[in-house]
C-alpha positions in Angstrom: -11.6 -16.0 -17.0 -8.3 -14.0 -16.8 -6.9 -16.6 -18.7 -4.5 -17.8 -15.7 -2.9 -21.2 -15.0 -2.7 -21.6 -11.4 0.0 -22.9 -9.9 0.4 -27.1 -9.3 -1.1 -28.1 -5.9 -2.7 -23.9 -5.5 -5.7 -24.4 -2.8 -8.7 -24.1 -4.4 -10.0 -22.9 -0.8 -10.1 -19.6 0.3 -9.2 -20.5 3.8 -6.4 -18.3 5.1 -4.2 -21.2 6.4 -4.8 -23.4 3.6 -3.2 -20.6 1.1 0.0 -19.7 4.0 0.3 -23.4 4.6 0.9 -23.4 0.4 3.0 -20.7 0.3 5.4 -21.9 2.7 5.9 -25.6 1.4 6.5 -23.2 -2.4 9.2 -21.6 -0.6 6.7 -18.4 -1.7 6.4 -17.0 2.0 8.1 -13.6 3.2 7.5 -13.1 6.3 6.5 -9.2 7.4 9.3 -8.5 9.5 12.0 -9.7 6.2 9.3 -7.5 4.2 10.1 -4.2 6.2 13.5 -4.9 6.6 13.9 -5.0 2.4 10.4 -3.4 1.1 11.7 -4.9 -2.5 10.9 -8.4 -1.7 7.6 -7.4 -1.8 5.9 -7.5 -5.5 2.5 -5.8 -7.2 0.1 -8.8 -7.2 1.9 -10.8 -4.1 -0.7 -11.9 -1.4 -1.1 -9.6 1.9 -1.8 -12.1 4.5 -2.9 -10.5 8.3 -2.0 -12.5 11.7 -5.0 -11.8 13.6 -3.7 -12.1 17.4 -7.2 -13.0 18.7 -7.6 -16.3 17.0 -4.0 -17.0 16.4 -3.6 -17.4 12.9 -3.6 -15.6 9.4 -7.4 -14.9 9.0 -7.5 -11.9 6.1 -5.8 -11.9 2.6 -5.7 -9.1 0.3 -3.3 -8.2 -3.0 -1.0 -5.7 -3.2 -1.0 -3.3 -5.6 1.3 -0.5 -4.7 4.9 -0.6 -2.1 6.2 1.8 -0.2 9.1 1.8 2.3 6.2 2.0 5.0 4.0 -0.8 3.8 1.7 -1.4 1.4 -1.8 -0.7 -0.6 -3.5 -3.8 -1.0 -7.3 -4.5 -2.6 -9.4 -6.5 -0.3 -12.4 -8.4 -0.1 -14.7 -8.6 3.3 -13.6 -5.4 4.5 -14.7 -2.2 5.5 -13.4 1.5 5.0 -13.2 2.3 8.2 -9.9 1.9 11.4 -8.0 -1.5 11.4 -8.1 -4.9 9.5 -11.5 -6.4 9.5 -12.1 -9.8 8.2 -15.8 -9.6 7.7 -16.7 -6.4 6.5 -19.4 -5.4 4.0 -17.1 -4.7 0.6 -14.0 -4.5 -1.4 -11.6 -1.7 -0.6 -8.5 -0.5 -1.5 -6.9 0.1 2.1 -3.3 1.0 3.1 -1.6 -1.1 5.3 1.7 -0.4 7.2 3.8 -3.0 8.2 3.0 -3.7 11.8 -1.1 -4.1 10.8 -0.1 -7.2 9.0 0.3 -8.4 12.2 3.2 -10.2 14.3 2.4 -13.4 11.9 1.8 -12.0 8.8 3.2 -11.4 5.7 3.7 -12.6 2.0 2.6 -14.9 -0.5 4.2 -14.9 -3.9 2.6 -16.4 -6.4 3.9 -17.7 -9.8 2.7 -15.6 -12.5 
């Protein structure tokens, strides 16, 4: 155990909408487009969330660990190395991610600690 309190009402779900549906009602959601506009906002442990077009909703999380004024490097789980954002690949990667592959919907969660 990391020896982490989690936040009052945090999902304890790993469901994609669950967690953005949380971060919103927080006031803990930056959207990708503020994101790129001010790289700043964006913080080492925040949570990358992808819009995946195809089923209209965030449907991939990962955390950052490095910014850049181009995007980010996040760690994520149920990817792959390979091209693109995959949601069920066969490991945990550290990938880079530029702004527009977090999607039209995607963006930020920041959590508390």
């Amino acid at each position: 155990m990391l020896g982490l309190t989690l936040p009052k009402g945090f999902p304890l779900s790993g469901y994609c909408p669950t967690l953005v549906n949380w971060g919103k009602k927080q006031g803990a959601w930056l959207p990708v487009s503020e994101a790129e506009a001010d790289p700043d906002n964006v913080r080492v442990g925040d949570l990358a969330c992808f819009w995946f077009a195809s089923k209209k909703r965030i449907a991939h999380i990962g955390i950052v660990v490095k910014v850049t004024k181009s995007g980010v490097w996040a760690v994520e789980g149920n990817t792959s190395g390979g091209h693109g954002v995959q949601r069920d690949g066969d490991g945990v990667y550290r990938r880079w991610r530029t702004w527009d592959s977090l999607g039209t919907g995607g963006g930020f969660i920041r959590l508390p600690f």
